[in-house]
FIVOPA-741395 format. One record per residue (C-alpha): residue number from 1; residue in one letter; z, y, x. Coordinates in steps of 0.001 Angstrom, whole numbers. Example, Ala and Ser with C-alpha at 12.3 -4.5 7.8 and 13.67 -1.06 7.14 Angstrom:
// residues 2
+-----+-----+---------+---------+---------+
|   n | res |      up |   north |    east |
+-----+-----+---------+---------+---------+
|   1 |   A |    7800 |   -4500 |   12300 |
|   2 |   S |    7140 |   -1060 |   13670 |
+-----+-----+---------+---------+---------+
//
This chain:
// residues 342
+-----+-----+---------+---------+---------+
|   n | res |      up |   north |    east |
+-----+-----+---------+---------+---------+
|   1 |   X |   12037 |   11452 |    -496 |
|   2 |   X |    9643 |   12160 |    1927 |
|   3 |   X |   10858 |    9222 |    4585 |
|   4 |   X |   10879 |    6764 |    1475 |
|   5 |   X |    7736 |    7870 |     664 |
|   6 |   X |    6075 |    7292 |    4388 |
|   7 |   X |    7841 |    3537 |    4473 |
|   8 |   X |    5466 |    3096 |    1242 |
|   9 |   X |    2495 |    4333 |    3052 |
|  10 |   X |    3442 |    2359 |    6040 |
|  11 |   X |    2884 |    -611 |    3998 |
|  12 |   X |    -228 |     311 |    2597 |
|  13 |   X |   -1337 |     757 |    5909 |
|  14 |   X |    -540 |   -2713 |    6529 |
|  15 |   X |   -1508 |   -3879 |    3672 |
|  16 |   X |   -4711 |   -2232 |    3772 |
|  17 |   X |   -5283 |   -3136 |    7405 |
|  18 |   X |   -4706 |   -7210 |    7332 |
|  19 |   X |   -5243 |   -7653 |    3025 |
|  20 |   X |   -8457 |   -5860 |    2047 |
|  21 |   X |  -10789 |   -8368 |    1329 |
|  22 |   X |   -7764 |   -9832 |    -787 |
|  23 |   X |   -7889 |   -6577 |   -2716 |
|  24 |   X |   -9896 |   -5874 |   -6086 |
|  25 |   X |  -11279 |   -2018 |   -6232 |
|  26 |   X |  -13463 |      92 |   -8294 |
|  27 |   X |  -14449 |    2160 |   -4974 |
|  28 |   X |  -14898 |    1358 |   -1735 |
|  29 |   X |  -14612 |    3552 |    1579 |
|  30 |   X |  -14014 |    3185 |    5511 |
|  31 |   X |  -13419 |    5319 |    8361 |
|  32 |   X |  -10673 |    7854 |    9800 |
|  33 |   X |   -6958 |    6592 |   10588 |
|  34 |   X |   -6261 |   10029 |   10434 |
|  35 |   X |   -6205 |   11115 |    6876 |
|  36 |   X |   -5338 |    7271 |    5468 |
|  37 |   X |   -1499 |    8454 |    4586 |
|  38 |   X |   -2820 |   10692 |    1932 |
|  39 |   X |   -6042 |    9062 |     819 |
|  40 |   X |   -3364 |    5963 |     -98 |
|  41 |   X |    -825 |    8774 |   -1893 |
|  42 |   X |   -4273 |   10011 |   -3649 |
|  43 |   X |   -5528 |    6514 |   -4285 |
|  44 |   X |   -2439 |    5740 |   -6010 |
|  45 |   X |   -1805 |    8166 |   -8463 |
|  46 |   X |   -5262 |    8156 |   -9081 |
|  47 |   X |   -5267 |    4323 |  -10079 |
|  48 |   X |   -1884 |    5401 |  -12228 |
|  49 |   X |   -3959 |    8347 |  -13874 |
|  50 |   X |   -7716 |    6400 |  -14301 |
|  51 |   X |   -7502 |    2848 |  -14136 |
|  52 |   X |  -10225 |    3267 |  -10987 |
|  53 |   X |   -8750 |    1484 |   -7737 |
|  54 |   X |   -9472 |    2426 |   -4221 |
|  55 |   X |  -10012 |     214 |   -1180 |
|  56 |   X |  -10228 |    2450 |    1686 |
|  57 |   X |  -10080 |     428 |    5403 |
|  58 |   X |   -8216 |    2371 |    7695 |
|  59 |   X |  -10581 |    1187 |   10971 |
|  60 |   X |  -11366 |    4540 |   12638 |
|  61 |   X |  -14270 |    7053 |   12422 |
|  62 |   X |  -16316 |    5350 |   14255 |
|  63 |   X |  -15925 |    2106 |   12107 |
|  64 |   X |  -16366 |    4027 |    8776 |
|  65 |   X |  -19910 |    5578 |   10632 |
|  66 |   X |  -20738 |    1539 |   11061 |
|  67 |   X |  -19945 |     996 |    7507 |
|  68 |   X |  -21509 |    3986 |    5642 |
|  69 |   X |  -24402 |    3251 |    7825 |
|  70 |   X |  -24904 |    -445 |    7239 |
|  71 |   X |  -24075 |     203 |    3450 |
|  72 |   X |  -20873 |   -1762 |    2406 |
|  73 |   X |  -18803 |     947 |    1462 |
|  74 |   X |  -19545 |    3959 |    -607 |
|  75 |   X |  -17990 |    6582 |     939 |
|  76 |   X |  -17578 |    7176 |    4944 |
|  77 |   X |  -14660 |    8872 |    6501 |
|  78 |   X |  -14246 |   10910 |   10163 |
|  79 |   X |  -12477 |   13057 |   11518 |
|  80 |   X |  -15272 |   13502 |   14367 |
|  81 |   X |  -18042 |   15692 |   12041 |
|  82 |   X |  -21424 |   13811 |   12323 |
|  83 |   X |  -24163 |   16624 |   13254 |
|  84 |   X |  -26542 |   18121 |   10768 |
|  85 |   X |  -29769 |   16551 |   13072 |
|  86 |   X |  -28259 |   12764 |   12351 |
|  87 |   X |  -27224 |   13850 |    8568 |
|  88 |   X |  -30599 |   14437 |    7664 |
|  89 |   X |  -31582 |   11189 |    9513 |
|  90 |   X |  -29277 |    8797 |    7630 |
|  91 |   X |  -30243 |   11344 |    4395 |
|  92 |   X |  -26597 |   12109 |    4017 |
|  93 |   X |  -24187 |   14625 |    3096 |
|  94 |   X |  -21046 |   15404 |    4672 |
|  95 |   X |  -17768 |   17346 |    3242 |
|  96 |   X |  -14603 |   18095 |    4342 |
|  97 |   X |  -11420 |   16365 |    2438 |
|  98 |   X |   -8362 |   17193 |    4280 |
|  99 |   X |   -6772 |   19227 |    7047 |
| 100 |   X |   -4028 |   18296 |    9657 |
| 101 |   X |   -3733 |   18097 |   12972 |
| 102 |   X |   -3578 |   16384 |   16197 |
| 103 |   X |    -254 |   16197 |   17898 |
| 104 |   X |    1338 |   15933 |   21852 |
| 105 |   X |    4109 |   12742 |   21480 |
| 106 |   X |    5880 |   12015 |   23717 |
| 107 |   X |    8663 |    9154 |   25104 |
| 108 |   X |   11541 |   11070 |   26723 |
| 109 |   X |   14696 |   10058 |   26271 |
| 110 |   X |   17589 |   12789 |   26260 |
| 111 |   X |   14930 |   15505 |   24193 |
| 112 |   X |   14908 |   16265 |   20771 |
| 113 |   X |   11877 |   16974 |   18799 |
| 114 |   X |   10050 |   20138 |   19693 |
| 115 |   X |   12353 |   21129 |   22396 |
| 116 |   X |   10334 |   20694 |   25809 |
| 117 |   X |    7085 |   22708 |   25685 |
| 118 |   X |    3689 |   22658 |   27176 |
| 119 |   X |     544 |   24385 |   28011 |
| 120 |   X |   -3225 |   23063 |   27181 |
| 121 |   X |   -4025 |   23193 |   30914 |
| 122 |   X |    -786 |   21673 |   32522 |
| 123 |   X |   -1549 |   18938 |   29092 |
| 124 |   X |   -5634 |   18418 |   30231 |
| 125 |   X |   -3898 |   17790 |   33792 |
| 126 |   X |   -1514 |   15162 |   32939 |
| 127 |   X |   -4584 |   13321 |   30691 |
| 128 |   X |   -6584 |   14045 |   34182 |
| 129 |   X |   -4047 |   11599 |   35589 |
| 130 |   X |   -3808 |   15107 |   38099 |
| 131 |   X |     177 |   15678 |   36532 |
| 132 |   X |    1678 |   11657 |   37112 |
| 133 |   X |    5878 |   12542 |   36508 |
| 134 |   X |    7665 |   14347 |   34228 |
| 135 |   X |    9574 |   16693 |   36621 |
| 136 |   X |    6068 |   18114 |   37805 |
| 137 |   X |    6657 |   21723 |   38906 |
| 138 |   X |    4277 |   22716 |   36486 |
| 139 |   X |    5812 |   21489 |   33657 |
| 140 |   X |    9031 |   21930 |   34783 |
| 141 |   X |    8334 |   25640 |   35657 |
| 142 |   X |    7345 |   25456 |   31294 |
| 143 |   X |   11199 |   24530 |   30439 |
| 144 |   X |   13339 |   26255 |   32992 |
| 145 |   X |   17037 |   24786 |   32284 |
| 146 |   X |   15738 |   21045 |   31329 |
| 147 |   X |   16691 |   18157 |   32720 |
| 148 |   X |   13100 |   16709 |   33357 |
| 149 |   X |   13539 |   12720 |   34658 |
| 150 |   X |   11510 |   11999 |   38034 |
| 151 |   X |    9732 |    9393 |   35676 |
| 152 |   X |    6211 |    8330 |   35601 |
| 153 |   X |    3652 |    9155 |   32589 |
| 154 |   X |    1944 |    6977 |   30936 |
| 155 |   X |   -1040 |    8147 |   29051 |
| 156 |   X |   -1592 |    6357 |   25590 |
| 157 |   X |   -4573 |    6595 |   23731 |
| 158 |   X |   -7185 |    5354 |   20833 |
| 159 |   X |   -8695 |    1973 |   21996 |
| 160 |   X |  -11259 |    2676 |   19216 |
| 161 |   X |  -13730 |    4928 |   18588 |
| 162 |   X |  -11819 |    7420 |   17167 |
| 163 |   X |  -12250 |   11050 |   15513 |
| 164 |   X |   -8229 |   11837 |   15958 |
| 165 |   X |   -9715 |   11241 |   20331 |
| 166 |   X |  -12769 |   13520 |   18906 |
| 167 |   X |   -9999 |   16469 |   17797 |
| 168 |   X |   -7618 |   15792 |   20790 |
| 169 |   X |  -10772 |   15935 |   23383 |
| 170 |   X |  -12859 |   18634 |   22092 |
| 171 |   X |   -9462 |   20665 |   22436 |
| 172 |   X |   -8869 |   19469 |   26239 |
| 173 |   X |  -12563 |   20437 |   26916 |
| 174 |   X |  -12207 |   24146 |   24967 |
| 175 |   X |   -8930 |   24903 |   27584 |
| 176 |   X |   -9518 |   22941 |   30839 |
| 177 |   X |  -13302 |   23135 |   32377 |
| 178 |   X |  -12441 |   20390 |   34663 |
| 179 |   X |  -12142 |   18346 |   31378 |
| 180 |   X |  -15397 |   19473 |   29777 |
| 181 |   X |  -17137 |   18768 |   33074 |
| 182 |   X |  -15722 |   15560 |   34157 |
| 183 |   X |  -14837 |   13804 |   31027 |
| 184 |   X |  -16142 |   15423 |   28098 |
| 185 |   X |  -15250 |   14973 |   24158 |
| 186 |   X |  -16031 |   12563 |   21473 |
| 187 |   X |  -15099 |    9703 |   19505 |
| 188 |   X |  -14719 |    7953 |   22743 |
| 189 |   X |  -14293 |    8751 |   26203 |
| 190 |   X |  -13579 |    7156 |   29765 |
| 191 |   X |  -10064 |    7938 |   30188 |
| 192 |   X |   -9551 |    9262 |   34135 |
| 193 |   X |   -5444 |    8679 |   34510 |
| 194 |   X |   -4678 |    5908 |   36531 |
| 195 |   X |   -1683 |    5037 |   34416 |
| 196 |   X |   -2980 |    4747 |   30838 |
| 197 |   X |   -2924 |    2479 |   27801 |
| 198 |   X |   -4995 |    1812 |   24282 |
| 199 |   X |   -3604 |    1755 |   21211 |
| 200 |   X |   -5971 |     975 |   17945 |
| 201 |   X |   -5650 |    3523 |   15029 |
| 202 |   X |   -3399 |    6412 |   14942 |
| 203 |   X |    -907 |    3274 |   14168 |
| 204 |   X |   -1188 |    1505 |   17736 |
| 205 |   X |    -652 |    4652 |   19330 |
| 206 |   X |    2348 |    5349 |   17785 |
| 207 |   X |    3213 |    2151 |   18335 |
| 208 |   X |    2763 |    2364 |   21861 |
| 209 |   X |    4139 |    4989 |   22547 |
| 210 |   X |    7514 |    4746 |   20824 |
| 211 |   X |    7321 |    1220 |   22882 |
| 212 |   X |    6608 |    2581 |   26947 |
| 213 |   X |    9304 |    4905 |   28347 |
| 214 |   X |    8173 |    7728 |   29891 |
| 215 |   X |    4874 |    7936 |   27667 |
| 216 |   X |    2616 |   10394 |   26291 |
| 217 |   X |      88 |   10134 |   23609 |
| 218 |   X |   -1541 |   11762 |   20529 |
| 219 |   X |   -1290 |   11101 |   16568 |
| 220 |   X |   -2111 |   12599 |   13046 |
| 221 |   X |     949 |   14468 |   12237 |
| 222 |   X |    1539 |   12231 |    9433 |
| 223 |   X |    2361 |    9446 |   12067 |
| 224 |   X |    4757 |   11454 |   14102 |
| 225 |   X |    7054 |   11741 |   10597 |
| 226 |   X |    6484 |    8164 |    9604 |
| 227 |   X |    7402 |    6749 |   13039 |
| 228 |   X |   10070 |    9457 |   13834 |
| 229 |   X |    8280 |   10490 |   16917 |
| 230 |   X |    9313 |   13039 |   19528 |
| 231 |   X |    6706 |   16093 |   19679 |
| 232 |   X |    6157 |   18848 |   21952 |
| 233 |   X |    5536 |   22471 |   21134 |
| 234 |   X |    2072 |   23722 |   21880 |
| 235 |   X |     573 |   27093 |   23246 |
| 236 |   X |   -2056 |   28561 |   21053 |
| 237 |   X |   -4796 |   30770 |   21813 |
| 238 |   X |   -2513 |   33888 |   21334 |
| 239 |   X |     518 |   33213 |   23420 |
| 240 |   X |    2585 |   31820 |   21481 |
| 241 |   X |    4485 |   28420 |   21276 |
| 242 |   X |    3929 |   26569 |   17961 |
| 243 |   X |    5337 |   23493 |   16394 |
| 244 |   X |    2617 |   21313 |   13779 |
| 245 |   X |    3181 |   21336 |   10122 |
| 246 |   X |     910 |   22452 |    7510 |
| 247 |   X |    1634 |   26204 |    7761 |
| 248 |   X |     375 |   26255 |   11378 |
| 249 |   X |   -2375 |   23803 |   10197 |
| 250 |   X |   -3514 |   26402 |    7600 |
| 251 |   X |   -3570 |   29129 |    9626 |
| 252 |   X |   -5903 |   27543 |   12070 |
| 253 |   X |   -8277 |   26780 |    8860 |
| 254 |   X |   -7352 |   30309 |    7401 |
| 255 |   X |  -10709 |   31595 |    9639 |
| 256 |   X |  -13275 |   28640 |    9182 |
| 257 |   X |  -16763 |   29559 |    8449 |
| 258 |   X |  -17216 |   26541 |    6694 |
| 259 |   X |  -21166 |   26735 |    6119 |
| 260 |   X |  -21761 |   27787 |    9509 |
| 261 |   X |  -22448 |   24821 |   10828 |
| 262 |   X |  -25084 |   22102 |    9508 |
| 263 |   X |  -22674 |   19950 |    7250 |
| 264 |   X |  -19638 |   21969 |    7422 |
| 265 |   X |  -18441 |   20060 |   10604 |
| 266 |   X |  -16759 |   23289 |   11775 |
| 267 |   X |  -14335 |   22870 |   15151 |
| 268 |   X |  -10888 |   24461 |   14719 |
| 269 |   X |   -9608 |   23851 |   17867 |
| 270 |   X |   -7755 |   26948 |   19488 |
| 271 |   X |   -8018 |   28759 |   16829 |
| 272 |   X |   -6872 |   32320 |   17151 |
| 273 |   X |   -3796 |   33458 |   15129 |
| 274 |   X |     -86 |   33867 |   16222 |
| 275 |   X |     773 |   31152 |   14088 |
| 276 |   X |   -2288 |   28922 |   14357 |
| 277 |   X |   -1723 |   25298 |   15570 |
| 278 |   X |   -4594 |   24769 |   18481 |
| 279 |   X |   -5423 |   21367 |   17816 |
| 280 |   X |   -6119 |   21398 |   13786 |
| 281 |   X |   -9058 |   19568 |   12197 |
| 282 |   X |  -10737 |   18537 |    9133 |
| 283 |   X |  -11190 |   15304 |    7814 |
| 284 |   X |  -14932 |   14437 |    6668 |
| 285 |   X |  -16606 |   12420 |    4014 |
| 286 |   X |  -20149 |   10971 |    4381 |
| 287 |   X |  -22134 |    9864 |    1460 |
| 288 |   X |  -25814 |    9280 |     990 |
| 289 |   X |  -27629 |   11288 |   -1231 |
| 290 |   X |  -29350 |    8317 |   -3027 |
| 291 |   X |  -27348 |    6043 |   -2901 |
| 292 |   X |  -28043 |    2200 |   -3807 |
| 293 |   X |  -25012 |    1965 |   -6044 |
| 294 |   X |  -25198 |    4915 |   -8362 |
| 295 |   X |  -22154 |    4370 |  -10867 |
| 296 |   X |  -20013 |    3808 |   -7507 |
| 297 |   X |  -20799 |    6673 |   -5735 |
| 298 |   X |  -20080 |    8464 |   -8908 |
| 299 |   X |  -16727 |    7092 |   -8900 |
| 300 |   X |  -16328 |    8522 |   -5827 |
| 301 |   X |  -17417 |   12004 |   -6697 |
| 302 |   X |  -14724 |   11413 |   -9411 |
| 303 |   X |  -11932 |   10362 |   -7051 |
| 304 |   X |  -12336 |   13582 |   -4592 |
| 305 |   X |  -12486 |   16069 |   -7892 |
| 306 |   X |   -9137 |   14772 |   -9222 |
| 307 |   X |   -7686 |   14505 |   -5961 |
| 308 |   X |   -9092 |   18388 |   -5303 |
| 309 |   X |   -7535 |   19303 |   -8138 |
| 310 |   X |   -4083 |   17695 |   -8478 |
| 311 |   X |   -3098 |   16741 |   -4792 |
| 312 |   X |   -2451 |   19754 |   -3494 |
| 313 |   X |    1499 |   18537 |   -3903 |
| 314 |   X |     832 |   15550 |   -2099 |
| 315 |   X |    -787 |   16493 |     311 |
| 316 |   X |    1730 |   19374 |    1172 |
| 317 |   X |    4792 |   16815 |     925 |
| 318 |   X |    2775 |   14744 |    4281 |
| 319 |   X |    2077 |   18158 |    5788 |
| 320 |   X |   -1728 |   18041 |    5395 |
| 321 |   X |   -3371 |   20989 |    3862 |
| 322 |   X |   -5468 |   21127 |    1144 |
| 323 |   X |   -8733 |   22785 |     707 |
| 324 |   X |   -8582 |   26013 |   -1373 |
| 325 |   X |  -10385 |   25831 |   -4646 |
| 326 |   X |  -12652 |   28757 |   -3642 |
| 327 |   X |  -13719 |   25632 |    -913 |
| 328 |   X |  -13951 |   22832 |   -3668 |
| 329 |   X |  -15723 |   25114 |   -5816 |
| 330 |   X |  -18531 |   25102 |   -3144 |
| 331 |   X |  -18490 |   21951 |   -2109 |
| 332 |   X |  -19225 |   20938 |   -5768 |
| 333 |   X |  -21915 |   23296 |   -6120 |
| 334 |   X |  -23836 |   22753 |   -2216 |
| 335 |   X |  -22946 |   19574 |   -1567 |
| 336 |   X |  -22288 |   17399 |   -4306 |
| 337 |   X |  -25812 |   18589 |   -6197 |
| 338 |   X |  -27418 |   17086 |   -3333 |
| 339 |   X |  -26197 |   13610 |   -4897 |
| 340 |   X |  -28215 |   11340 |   -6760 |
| 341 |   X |  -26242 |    9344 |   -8914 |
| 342 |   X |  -28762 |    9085 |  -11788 |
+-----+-----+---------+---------+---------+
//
């Protein structure tokens, strides 16, 4: 069900990504690759249930900040948090959605899924361009017993501003110092390996590296089902060696001090927890607080409360986690208020 299911998001995506000025909608949005798998599954049992449609462009975080900003859609979506300073700038508010996470993939042939395994420092070293082949002593001293190829690695990543590079970066930078220092995190960054390649959307890196033997890249989790991608297991900040799906994604939000931070944009990366995955993240929504096109932005509102309340399932059944009610309750109350849509 599940691999039938991500064929029919596949198409949307495609759809989405080459039709959507061909497409009529009630609501309009733009923004994060990242959560687009369930925002379609949302946006279409919400059109079954309402009679509202949904266009959302799947461009990127950084192209949903360009829209929101210049006013053409009604809702902006990133995975990269916008800070509370710029917020109260562009006089907007900003909520989290979804959660999932960020995942190592990887084009080895001879390896199932999960089996090799890998540490955030020997990782930040092979995106340093420091770590070039596979065999690598210290990756190889990671999976005694493996067969590593003397093959080179080929770094893939997001072409576009992205907030799936945001996630992936800010987690390099929390374990490697020589990352923070030299190359930093955000949306986009210089990338230092001499043997690398872009890839727009979560969908071009997949893409890519599914296409380049011997590659090594990074995707929303949704992507490495859809595209039956080979994954590595990942170290968290207790020891242990986890594998993404949306019980490790959970327990990595289980300790998020959501109004913490100036627009919720809380950072789970390395989260602590036995079972925590370290590079989980939230998926945002921006909207202004008076907005030109009232009824619309209503409609939006509208959209996020159904989907709060009755896509938990789908969410779960794409291995993104939804936000607890105790969350949406909040959100409703803080965030939402702040909303003029009179």
């Amino acid at each position: 069900m599940k691999r039938l299911f991500l064929k029919s998001v596949a198409a949307s995506v495609a759809a989405l990504a080459f039709g959507t000025s061909a497409i009529a909608a009630d609501i309009t949005g733009a923004g994060a690759t990242f959560p687009f798998p369930v925002y379609a599954k949302w946006a279409e049992a919400y059109k079954a249930a309402t009679g509202t449609g949904l266009n959302y462009q799947s461009i990127g975080s950084s192209g949903g900040l360009k829209q929101i900003r210049a006013k053409t859609v009604a809702f902006g979506a990133s995975d990269a948090p916008v800070s509370g300073a710029d917020l109260d700038k562009d006089g907007m508010v900003q909520f989290p959605a979804i959660i999932g996470g960020t995942v190592p993939v990887l084009n080895l042939e001879g390896f199932k899924p999960g089996e090799l395994k890998i540490t955030g420092p020997v990782m930040a070293d092979m995106f340093m361009g420091k770590i070039t082949k596979w065999n690598d002593p210290a990756f190889a001293a990671l999976n005694p017993g493996k067969n590593l190829p003397d093959q080179a690695i080929t770094i893939v990543h997001r072409a576009d501003g992205s907030g799936t590079t945001f996630n992936w970066t800010d987690y390099l930078a929390s374990i490697s110092k020589e990352w923070a220092d030299k190359v930093g995190k955000g949306a986009a960054v210089k990338w230092p390996a001499a043997s690398s390649v872009g890839g727009k959307g979560n969908e071009g890196v997949a893409a890519n590296v599914n296409r380049l033997k011997g590659a090594l890249g990074y995707v929303e989790y949704a992507y490495v089902k859809k595209n039956n991608m080979n994954f590595m297991q990942l170290q968290n900040a207790s020891g242990k060696y986890v594998s993404p799906d949306d019980v490790t994604f959970a327990a990595a939000a289980a300790g998020a001090d959501w109004f913490s931070v100036p627009g919720m944009g809380v950072s789970m990366v390395n989260a602590k927890g036995d079972n925590s995955w370290p590079v989980s993240t939230a998926s945002f929504i921006l909207m202004y607080k008076q907005p030109e096109k009232k009824a619309e932005s209503a409609e939006v509102l509208k959209f996020f409360d159904w989907a709060f309340k009755n896509g938990k399932k789908m969410a779960a059944d794409l291995d993104y986690v939804a936000l607890p009610d105790s969350l949406t309750d909040q959100i409703r109350t803080k965030v939402w208020t702040q909303i003029n849509n009179k």
